[in-house]
C-alpha positions as CSV (number, residue, x, y, z in Angstrom):
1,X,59.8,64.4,-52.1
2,X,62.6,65.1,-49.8
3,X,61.8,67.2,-46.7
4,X,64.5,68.1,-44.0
5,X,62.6,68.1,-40.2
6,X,65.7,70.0,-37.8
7,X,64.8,70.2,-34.4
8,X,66.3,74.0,-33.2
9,X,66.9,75.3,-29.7
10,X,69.0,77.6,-27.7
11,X,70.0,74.5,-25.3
12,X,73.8,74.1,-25.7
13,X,74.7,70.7,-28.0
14,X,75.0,68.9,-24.5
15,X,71.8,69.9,-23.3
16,X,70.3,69.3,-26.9
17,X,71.8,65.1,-26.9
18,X,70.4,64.5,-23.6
19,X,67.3,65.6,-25.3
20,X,67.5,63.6,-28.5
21,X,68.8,60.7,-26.5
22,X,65.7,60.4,-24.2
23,X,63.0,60.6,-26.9
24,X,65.3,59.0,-29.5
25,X,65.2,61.6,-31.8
26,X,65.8,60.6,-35.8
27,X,66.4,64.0,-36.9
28,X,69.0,66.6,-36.5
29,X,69.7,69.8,-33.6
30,X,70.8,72.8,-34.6
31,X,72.0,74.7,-31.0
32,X,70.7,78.4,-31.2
33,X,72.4,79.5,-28.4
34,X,72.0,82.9,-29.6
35,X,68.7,82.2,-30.6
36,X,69.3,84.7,-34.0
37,X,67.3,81.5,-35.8
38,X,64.7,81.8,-33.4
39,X,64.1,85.8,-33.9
40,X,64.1,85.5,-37.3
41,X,61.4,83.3,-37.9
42,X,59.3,83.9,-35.0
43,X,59.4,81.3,-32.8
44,X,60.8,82.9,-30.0
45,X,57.5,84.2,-28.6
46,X,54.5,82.6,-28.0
47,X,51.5,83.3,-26.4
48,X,54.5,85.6,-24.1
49,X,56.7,82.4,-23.3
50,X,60.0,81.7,-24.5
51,X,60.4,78.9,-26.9
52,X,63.3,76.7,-25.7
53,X,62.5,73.8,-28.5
54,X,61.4,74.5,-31.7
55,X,60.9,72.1,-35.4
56,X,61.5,73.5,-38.5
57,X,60.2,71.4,-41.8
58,X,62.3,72.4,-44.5
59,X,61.0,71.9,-48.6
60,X,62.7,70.2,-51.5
61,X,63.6,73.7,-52.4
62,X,65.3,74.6,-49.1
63,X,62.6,77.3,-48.1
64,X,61.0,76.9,-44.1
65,X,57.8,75.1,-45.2
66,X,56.5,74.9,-41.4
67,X,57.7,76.0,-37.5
68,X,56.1,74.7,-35.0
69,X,57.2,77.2,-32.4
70,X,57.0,75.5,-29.0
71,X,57.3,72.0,-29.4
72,X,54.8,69.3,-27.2
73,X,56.5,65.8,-27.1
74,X,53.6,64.0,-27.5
75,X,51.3,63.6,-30.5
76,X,54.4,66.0,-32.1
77,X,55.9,63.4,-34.2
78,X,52.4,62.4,-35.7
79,X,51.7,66.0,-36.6
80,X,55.1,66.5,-38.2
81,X,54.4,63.4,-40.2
82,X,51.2,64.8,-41.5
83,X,52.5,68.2,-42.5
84,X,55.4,66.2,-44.6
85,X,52.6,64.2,-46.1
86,X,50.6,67.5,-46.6
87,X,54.0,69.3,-48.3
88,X,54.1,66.2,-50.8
89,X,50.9,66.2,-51.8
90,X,49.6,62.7,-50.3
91,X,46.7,61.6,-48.1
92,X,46.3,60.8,-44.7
C-alpha cells in the first residue's frame, strides 16, 4: 500500500520551511498561495475560519482519500497514521 500524506497551505514556500523545519516535518508542502487547491476540495472554510494549513492523504490510485481541513499539531500525526492504516486495510 503506498499512500502520499502532502501537507497544503497558502503560506509562501518560505513560510511553509520554517514550518516543516520546526515540527520536522517528513512529508512534502505544496504552497497554495492562491489557495485554488483549497476551494476545490473544501478546506478552505471551516466552522467560518480560514484554513491556513491543511493535509491531504492521497490513495494508491492518486484519488484524495482524506483532508483534514484545519490542521492541529498535536495528536495530528497519530490520526494521519491511523487513517493510512484504515486506507490499507490493517488494524490498529
Amino acid at each position: 500500500m503506498n499512500a502520499l500524506v502532502v501537507g497544503v497551505s497558502a503560506d509562501k514556500p518560505e513560510i511553509q520551511q520554517r514550518f516543516i523545519d520546526k515540527f520536522e516535518l517528513t512529508f512534502p508542502m505544496i504552497a497554495d498561495t492562491g489557495k485554488s487547491l483549497i476551494d476545490a476540495y473544501g478546506a478552505r472554510e471551516v466552522l467560518g475560519v480560514t484554513a491556513r494549513r491543511s493535509t491531504f492523504l492521497i490513495d494508491p490510485e492518486g484519488r484524495i482519500a482524506r483532508v483534514w481541513p484545519k490542521v492541529k499539531v498535536e495528536g495530528h500525526a497519530d490520526d494521519v497514521v491511523a487513517a493510512i492504516r484504515a486506507l490499507s486495510g490493517q488494524d490498529g
